[in-house]
N, C-alpha and C positions, 0 to 999 in steps of 0.2 A: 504493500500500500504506500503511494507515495505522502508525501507531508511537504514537501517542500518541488515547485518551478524554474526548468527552464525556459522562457519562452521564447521565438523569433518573433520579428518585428514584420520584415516582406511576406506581403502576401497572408501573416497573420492576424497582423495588429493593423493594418493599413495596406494598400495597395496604389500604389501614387501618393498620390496629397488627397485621399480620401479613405475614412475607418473602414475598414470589414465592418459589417451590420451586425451592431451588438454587442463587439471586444472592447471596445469603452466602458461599456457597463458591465460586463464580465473583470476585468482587472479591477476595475470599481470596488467590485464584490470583495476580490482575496484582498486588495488592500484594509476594506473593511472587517472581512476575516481575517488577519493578521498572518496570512499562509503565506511563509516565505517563498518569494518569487526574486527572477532576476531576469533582467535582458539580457538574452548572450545572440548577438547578431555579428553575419559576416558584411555587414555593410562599413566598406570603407572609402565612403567618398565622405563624411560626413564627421567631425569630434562627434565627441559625446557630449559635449553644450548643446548642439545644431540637434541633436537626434531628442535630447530635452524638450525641444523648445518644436520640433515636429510630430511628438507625442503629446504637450500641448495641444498642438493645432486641431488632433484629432477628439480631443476630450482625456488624454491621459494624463496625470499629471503626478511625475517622476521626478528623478536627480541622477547627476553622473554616478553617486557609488550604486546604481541600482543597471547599470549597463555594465556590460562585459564587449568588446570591441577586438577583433585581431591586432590590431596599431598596438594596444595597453599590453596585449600578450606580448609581440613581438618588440616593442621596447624595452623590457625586465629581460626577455633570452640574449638579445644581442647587446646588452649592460653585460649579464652574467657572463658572456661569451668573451667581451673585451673588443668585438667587433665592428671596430669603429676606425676611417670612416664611413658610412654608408651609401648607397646610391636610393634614390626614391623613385621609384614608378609607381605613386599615387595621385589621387587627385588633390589638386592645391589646398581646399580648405581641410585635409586631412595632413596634412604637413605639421600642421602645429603642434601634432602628436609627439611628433620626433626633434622638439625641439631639444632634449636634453643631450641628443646626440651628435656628433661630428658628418658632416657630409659632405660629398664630393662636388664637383661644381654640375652647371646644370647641362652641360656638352660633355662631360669626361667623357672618356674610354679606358678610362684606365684607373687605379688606385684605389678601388672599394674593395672594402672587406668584405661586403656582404650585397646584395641586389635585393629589393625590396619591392615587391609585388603585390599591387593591390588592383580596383576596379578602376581602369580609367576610362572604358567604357570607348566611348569613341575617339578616346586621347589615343588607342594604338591605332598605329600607322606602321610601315614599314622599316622607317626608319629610327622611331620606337624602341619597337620592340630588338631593332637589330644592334644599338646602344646597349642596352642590356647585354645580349649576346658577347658582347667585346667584353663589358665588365667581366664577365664571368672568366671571357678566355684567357686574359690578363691575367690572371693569378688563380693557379688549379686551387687556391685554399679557399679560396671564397665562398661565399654561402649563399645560397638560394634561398630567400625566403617567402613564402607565400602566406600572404593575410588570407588562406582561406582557399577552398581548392574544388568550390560552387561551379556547377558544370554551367549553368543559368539559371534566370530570376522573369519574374513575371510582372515586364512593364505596363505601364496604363496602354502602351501600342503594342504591345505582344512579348512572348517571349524575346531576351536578348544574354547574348552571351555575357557569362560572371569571369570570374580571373581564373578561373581553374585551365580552363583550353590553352590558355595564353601563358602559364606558369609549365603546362606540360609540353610545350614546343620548347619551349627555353630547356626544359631539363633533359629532354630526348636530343637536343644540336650541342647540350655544352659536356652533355657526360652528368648532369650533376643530379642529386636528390633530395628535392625541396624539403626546407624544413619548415611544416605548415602548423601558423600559431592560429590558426581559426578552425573552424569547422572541415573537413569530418574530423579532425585530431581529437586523439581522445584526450590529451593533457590540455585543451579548450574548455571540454564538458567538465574534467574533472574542478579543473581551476573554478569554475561556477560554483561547483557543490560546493569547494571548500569554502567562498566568500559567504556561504548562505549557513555551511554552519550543517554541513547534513551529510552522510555517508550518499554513493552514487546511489547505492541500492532503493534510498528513501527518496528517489528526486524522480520527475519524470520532463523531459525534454516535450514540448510541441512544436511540430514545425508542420510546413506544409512539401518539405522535401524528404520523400522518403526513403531514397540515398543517405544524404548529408547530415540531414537532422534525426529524422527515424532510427534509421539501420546503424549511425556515426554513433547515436548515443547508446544505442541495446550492446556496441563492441567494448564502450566503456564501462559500462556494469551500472547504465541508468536505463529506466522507462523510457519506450518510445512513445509517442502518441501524433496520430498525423491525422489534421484537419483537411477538410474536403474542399478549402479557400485558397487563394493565390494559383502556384504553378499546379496543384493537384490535377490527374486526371486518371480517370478509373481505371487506368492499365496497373496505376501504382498499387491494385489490389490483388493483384495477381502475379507479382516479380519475386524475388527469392523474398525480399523483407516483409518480416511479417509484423506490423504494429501489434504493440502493449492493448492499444485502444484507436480506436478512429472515429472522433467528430465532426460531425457536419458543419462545424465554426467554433471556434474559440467562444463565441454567444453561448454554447450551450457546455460551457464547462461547470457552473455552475451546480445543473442538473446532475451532472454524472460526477461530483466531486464525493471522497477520493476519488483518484484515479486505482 
């Protein structure tokens, strides 16, 4: 039985700049119930001020220690690591994350410890991505690191590709093996239970990816649970993963609480 949440934000707390029908008032609820919950999303275009203040928008109303972000993870690994300076392939207002770190100018090719991988969404280009490529060739030590390793997301225009494709060209041309501070990693999931104070066994994960979120969290020894909102589509009930539980929205968690 779980006692304590993970939950994503795409696709289940909102989709665009508009709430899923009824997860305003279901979070509503466990904050009124007192049932520890956390954000853990692979969204990295955005701090976790910005993502504040976009759960706002929707009726949710949070703080940055109640988000979990890949940026927060992968800044604490590559401190610990000493892996510094770094190169960034994020999006600009997600930079701020990494202020506390050393980095390379914005043309190098050369001199990174580390390559840093996140959503730039239409920022890749050829040329891009093939900067990267050089960082990495430049020094066999370097590290690949990917915010998250999301195959795609479900925009207000349709599916669009996440960082995952674009971290896996990079690591099939340089030889290397990303070291991924988001989602599916289980040391993502775990880091969550521990902020919230809960063994994995007593937490249950909701996503609406039943790869990344689902199946990512049942490998780390938490609950899966996948909503039938965002990228869902009923082939995902019939693939090897098999959800803890599946609702038809995060609105109706509520109803079926425990999980």
């Amino acid at each position: 039985m779980a006692r304590g949440l993970l939950i994503d934000l795409d696709g289940v707390v909102y989709v665009g700049d508009a709430p899923v029908p009824g997860a305003p008032e279901a979070i509503r609820w466990l904050q009124a119930q007192g049932i520890p919950h956390l954000f853990l999303t692979n969204t990295t275009s955005r701090p976790r001020a910005a993502l504040v203040e976009r759960l706002a928008g929707v009726g949710v109303h949070t703080d940055v220690d109640h988000i979990l972000t890949p940026p927060v993870a992968a800044v604490d690994w590559l401190g610990d690591q000493g892996a510094q300076p770094v190169a960034l392939f994020v999006p600009s207002a997600t930079v701020s994350e990494f202020a506390s770190l050393a980095q390379v100018g914005l043309e190098a090719e050369s001199g990174a410890r580390a390559v840093v991988m996140g959503d730039l969404g239409e920022g890749w280009d050829f040329a891009t991505l093939n900067r990267a490529f050089r960082l990495l060739m430049a020094d066999e030590a370097a590290h690949l690191v990917a915010l998250g390793m999301t195959r795609y997301w479900q925009a207000p225009d349709g599916l669009r590709l996440d960082t995952g494709p674009f971290v896996q060209a990079l690591a099939y041309a340089a030889s290397r093996e990303p070291v991924v501070t988001g989602k599916p990693a289980a040391a993502f999931f775990q880091a969550g239970c521990r902020i919230l104070g809960l063994p994995p066994a007593a937490v249950a994960m909701v996503g609406d990816d039943v790869v990344t979120d689902v199946g990512a969290a049942q490998r780390a020894g938490l609950k899966g649970v996948l909503v039938q909102t965002g990228k869902f589509r009923p082939q995902d009930l019939s693939g090897e993963v098999r959800p803890d539980g599946v609702l038809p929205s995060l609105a109706d968690l509520p109803a079926h609480w425990p999980l």
